[in-house]
C-alpha positions in Angstrom: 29.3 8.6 -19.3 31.4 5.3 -18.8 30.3 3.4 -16.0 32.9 2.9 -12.5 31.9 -0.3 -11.9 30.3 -2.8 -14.1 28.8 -6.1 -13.1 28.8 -8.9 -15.9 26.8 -12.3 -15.1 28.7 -12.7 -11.8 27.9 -15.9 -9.9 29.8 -16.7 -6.5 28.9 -19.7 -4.5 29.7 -21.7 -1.2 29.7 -25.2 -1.4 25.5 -25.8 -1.2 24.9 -21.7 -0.7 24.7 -19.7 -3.6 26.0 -16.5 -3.2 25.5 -14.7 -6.3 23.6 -15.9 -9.3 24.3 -14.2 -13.0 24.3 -10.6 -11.5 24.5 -7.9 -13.8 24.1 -3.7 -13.2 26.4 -1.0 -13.2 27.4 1.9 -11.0 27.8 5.7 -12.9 30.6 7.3 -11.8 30.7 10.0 -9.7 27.6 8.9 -8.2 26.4 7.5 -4.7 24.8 3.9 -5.6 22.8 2.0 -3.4 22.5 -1.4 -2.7 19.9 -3.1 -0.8 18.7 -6.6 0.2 17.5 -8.9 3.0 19.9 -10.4 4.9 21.9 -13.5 3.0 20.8 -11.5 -0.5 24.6 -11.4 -1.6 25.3 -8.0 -1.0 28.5 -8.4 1.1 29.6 -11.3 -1.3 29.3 -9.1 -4.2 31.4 -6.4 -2.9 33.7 -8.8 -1.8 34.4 -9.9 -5.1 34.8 -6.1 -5.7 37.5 -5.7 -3.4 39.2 -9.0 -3.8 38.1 -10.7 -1.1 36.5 -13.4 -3.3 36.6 -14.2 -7.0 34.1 -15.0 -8.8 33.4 -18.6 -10.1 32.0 -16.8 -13.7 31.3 -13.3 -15.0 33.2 -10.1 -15.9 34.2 -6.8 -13.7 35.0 -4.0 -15.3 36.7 -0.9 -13.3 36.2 2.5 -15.6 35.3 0.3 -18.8 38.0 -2.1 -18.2 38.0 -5.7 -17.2 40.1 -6.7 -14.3 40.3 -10.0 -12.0 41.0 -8.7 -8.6 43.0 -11.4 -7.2 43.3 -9.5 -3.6 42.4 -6.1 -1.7 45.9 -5.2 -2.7 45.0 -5.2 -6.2 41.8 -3.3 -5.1 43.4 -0.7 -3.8 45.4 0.0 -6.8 42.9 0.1 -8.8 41.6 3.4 -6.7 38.7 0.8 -4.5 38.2 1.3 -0.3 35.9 -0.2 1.6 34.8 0.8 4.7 33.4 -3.1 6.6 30.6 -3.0 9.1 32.8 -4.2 11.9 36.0 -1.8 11.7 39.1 -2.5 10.6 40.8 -1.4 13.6 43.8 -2.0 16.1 42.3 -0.3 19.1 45.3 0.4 21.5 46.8 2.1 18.3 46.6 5.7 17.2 45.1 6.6 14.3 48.2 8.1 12.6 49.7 3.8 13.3 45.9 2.3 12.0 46.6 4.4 8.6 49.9 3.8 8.3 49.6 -0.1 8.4 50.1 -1.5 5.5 51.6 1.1 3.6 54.4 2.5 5.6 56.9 3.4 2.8 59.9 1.8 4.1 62.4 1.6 7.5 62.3 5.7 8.0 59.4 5.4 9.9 59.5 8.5 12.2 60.1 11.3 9.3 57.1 9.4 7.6 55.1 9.7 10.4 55.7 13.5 11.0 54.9 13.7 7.3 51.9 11.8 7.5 50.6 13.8 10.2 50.5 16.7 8.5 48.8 14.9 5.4 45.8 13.6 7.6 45.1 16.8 9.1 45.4 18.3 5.4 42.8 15.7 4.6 40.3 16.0 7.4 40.5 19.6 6.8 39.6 19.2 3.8 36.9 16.9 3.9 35.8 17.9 7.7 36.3 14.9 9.0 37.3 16.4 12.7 40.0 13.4 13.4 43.2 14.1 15.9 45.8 11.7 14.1 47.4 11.4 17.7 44.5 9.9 19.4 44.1 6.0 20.3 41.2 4.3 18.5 40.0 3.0 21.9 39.5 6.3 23.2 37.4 7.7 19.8 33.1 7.6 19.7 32.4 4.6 17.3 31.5 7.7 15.3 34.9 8.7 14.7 36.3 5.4 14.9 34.5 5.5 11.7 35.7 8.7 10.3 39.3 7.1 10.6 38.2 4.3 8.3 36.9 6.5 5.9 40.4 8.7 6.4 42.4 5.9 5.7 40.5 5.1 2.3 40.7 9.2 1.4 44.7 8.5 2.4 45.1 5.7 -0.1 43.3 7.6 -3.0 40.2 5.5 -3.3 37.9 6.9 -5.8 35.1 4.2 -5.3 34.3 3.5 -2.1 32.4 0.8 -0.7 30.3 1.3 2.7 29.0 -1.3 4.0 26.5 -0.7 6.7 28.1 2.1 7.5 25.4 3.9 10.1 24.5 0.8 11.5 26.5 1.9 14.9 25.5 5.5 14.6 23.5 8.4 16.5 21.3 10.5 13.8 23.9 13.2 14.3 26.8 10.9 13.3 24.8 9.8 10.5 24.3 13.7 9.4 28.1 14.0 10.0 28.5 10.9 7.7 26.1 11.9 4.8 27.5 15.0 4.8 31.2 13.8 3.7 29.4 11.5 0.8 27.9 14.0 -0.3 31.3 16.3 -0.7 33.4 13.0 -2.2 30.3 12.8 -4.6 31.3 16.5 -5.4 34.7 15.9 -6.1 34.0 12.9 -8.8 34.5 9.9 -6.2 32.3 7.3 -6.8 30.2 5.4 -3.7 28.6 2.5 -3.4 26.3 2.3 -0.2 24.9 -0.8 1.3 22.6 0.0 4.2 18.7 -1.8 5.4 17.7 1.7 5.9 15.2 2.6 3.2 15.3 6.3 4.3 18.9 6.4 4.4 18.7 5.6 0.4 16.0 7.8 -0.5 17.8 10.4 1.6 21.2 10.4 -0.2 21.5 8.0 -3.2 20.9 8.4 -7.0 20.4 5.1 -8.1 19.7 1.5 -6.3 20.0 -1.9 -7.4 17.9 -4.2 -5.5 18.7 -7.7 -4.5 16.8 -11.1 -3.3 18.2 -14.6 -2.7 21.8 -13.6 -4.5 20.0 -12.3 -7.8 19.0 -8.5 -9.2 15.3 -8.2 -9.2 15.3 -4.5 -9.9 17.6 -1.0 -10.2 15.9 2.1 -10.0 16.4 5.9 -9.9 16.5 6.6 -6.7 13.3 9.8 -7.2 11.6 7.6 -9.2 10.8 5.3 -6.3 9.2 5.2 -2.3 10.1 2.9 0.7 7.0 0.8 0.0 8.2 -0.5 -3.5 11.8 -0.6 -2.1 10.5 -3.1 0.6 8.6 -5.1 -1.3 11.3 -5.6 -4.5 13.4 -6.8 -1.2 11.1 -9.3 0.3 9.0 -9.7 -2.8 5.5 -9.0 -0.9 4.2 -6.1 0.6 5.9 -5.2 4.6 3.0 -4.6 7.2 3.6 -1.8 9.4 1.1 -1.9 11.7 1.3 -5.5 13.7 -1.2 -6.6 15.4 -1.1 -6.3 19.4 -3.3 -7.7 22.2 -4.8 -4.1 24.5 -2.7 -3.1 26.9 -3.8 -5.3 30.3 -0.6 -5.3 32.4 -0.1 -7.3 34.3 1.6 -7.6 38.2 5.3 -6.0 38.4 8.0 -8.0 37.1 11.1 -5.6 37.4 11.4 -2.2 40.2 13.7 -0.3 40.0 14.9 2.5 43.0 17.6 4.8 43.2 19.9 3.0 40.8 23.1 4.6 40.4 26.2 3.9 38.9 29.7 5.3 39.0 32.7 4.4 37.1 36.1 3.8 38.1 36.7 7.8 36.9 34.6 8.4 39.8 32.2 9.5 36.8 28.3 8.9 37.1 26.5 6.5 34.1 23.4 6.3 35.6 21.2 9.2 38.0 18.6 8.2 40.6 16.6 6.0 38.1 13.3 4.9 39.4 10.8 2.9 36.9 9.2 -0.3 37.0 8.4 -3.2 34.0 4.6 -5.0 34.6 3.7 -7.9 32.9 2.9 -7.6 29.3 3.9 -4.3 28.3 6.8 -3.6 26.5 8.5 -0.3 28.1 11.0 1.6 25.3 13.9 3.6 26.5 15.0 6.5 23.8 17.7 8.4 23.6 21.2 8.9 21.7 23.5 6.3 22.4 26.0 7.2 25.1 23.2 8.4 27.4 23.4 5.8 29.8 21.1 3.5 28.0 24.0 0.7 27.6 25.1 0.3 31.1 21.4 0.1 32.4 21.0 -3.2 30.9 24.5 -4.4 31.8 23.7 -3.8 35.4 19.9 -5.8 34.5 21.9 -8.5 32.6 24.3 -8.6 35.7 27.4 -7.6 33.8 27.9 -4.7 36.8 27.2 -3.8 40.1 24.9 -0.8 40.8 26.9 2.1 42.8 23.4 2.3 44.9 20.0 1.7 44.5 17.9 -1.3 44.6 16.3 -3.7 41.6 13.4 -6.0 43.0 12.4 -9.1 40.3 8.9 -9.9 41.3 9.0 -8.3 44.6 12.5 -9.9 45.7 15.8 -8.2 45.7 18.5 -9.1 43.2 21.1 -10.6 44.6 24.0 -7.4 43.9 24.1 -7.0 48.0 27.7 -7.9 49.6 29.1 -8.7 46.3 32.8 -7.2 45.2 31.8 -8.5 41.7 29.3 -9.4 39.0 31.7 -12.5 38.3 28.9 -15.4 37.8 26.0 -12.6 37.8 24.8 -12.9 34.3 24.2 -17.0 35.1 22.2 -16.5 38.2 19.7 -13.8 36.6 19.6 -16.2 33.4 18.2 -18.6 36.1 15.6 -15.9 37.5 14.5 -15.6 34.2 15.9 -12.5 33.1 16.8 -12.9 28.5 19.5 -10.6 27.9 19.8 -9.3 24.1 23.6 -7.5 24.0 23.5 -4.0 22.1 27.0 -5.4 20.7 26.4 -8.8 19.6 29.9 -9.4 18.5 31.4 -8.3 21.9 28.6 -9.8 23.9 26.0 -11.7 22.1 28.2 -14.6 20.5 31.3 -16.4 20.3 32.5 -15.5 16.8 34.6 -18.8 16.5 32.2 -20.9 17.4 29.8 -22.5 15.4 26.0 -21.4 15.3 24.9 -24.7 16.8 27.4 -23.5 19.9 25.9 -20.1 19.7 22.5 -21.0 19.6 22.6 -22.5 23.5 25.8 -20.4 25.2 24.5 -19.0 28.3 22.0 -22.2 28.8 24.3 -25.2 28.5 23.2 -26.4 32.4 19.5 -26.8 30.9 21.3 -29.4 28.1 23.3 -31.4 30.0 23.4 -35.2 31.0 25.0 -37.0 33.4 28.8 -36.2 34.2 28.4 -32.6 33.1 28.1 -33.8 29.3 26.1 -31.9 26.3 22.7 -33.7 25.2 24.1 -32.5 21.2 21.5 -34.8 19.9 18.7 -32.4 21.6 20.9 -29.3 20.5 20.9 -29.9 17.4 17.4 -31.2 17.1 16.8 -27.5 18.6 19.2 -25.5 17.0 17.6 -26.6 13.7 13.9 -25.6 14.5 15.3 -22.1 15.7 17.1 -21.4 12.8 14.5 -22.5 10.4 11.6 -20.5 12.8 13.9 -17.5 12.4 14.5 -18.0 9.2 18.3 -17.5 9.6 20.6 -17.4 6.0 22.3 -20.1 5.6 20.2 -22.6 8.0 23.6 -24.8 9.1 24.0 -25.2 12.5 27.8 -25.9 12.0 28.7 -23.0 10.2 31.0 -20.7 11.7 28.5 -17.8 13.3 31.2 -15.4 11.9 30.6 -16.6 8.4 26.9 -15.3 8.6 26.2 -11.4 8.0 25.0 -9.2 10.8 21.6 -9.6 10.9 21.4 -13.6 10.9 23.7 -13.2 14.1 21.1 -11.2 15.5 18.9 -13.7 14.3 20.6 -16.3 16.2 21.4 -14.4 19.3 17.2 -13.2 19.6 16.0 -16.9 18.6 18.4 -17.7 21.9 16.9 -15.6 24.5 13.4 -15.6 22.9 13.4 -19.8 23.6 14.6 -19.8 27.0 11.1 -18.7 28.1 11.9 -15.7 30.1 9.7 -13.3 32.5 11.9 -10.5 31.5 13.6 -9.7 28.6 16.3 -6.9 28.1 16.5 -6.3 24.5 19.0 -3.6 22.9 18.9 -2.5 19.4 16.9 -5.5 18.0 17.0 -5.0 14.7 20.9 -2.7 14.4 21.9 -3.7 10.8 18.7 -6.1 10.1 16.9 -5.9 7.3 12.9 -5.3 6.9 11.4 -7.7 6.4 13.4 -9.7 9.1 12.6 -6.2 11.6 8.9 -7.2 10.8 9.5 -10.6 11.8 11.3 -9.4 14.5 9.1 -7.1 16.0 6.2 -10.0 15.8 7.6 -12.1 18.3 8.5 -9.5 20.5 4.4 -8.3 20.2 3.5 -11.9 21.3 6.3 -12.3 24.0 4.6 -9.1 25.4 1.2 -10.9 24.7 1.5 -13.8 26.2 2.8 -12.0 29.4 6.5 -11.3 28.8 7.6 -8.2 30.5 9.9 -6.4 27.7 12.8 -3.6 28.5 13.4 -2.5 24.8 16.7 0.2 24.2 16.2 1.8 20.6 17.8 4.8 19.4 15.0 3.9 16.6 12.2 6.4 17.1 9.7 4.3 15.0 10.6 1.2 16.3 10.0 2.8 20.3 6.6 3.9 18.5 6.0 0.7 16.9 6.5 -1.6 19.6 6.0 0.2 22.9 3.5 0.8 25.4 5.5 2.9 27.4 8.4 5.7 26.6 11.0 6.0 29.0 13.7 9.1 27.6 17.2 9.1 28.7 19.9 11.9 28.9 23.0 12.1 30.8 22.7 9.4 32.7 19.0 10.5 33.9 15.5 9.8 33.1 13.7 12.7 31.7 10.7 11.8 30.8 7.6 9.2 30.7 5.7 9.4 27.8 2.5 6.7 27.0 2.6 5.7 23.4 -0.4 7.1 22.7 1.7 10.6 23.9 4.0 10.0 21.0 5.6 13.6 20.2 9.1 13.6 18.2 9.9 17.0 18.8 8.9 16.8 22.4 11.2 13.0 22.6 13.7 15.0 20.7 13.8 17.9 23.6 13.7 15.2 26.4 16.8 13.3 24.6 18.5 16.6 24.5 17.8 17.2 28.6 16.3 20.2 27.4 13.0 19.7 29.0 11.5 18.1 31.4 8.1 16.4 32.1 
């Protein structure tokens, strides 16, 4: 059968970075395709040449056996290619019916289009059981569904190859059911998809085929039953992935963070967060689990100081934090920085960086007072200096420190964002989702660090909706549903169906 996509010899480079380097495989079609790499392998670049994002400085694609150069995504498009980006496409006070109908409204008859269109989308998520009102705003949709609308628009414009690119990265396990579960009925109808993901499961779980990539080359495709997450892992990182890490015994230490009677009520008068009572020692990394949306989020916004708790008290080494009397958390986040509280944002786009700025900037927001000189000035000499040993420590893709931080793929932000808060010496580190769209040989780096942090006396809050990660790395299991704590579990306690129960509130301990 004639290949979709073919890749001819493509090489892509920026300035001193190169991108892609004489990369050659194909994609059947009517078959999901997989894609896999470390971070900075040249996936993204690849299918940005795909969609017309980038050209190519040499090498052929060929769409269904013939050769196109796909000036823009216009062109894309019309040659039957969606892609579905990592960070959505999105105008979020818009509905979804306005978000699909951007860019292709079919002239100045707007409303009879839009009545029209209506009915097409719920046709179409009929069809494919997508479960999408067109009427509803984007800002009031589940990231879940805000995803669903980015596949609805591709399905809308006709796309029979569709590109995903870290598409459960954002996702609960039953979103990411929900999600394999349309691939798996566009593979049915003929579409073609191509799926770029750090999850090795996630491959084995629903691809045919995956091509392998390291440092912008092809060191390997493979049928997807022919192969196991062990030689996946090491074709990425080209040596074998430890996954047991070496840990000091569990000797906490004295209290760091207490926690009593915290609770925290929204504007809607509805409550986040339940009478939650727990504590953080010294050396021991304590894991929260749960699905997202349980309550985990806004627990380490009020830690961070992002928001005031409704009630309750939180104690940092036996003294209260300072949330008493205030009508705000304006300033908040600065003062527990100072206490020595690291903050690692679930969202790093929304709260972990400044996507303008450059990765030198990035590397010290949050600690600029520590870097100052006379007069209020920066000491960018001593940045810079320090900027460069993080990124080379962390092994962050492309190591400039005046790049734009939006130029580098998801998981060197993180990389950049963890090296951060990891340097500023804390006593207590928040972390949430540490490694959400890295890839695994940078999770085992990862993971490491946070082991010696925890080590050398660091008391660690860790959010995961991860199961192996809460087993890898903690010494304590908190589970949360609704708002609540439902149950304490030691690591050594480790029970999936029993965590499962307790994220479902179905059970308690």
């Amino acid at each position: 059968m004639q290949p979709a996509v073919e890749f001819q010899h493509i090489s892509k480079r920026f300035g001193a970075v190169q991108a892609n380097r004489d990369v050659s495989f194909s994609i059947a079609e009517g078959s999901i395709h997989g894609v896999i790499g470390e971070n900075g392998a040249g996936k993204s670049t690849l299918m940005s040449i795909l969609y017309g994002y980038y050209r190519a400085d040499s090498g052929k694609l060929l769409i269904n056996g013939q050769q196109h150069d796909i000036r823009n995504s216009h062109e894309a498009i019309d040659l039957g290619i969606g892609m579905v980006h990592q960070h959505f496409m999105l105008v979020e006070n818009m509905t979804v019916l306005d978000n699909v109908m951007l860019g292709s409204e079919g002239g100045f008859r707007l409303q009879k289009n839009r009545k029209q269109l209506e009915q097409q989308l719920r046709d179409i998520c009929q069809r494919y059981s997508l479960d999408v009102d067109p009427l509803d705003k984007i800002e009031d949709l589940s990231v879940g569904v805000q995803q669903r609308v980015e596949i609805l628009k591709q399905i809308y414009r006709s796309a029979n190859i569709l590109i995903l690119d870290e598409p459960t990265a954002v996702l609960t396990v039953q979103e990411t059911a929900s999600l394999f579960a349309v691939l798996r009925l566009f593979k049915e109808q003929g579409k073609t998809i191509i799926l770029i993901t750090h999850k090795l499961q996630e491959i084995l779980d629903i691809t045919d085929e995956v091509t392998v990539m390291r440092a912008g080359t092809v060191v390997g495709s493979v049928q997807t039953a022919n192969t196991n997450k062990e030689q996946l892992a090491e074709l990425m990182v080209g040596r074998p992935i430890e996954t047991h890490l070496p840990r000091a015994p569990y000797a906490p230490g004295e209290t760091v963070l207490d926690v009593k009677g915290l609770n925290l009520i929204n504007a809607q008068q509805v409550s986040l967060l339940k009478d939650l009572n727990f504590n953080i020692r010294a050396g021991e990394i304590v894991a929260i689990a749960g699905v997202s949306g349980n309550g985990q989020s806004e627990l380490l916004e009020v830690l961070s100081g992002m928001h005031l708790p409704s009630s309750g008290t939180v104690s940092m080494q036996g003294k209260p934090l300072p949330f008493a009397g205030r009508k705000d958390a304006d300033g908040l986040p600065a003062t527990f920085r100072e206490l020595g509280i690291a903050h690692v944002p679930e969202d790093r786009l929304r709260d972990g960086v400044v996507k303008n700025f450059s990765v030198m900037m990035n590397s010290f927001l949050g600690y600029q007072k520590k870097l100052g000189k006379a007069f209020g000035l920066l000491d960018y000499k001593t940045i810079l200096k320090t900027c460069n040993e993080l990124l080379s420590k962390f092994d962050v893709r492309p190591a400039d420190p005046h790049l734009r931080i939006a130029l580098l793929s998801g998981g060197n932000q993180q990389k950049v964002v963890m090296a951060r808060e990891m340097a500023s010496s804390p006593k207590l580190m928040l972390v949430g989702q540490p490694t959400r769209g890295v890839d695994i040989g940078t999770i085992e780096s990862l993971h490491a660090r946070l082991l010696a942090m925890r080590d050398a006396g660091v008391a660690i809050l860790l959010v995961s909706v991860e199961l192996e990660e809460v087993r890898a790395l903690a010494d304590r299991i908190l589970v949360m549903s609704g708002g609540c704590i439902t149950g304490e579990l030691k690591v050594e306690e480790f029970d999936a169906t029993r965590i499962g129960l307790l994220m479902g509130g179905l059970h308690k301990h």
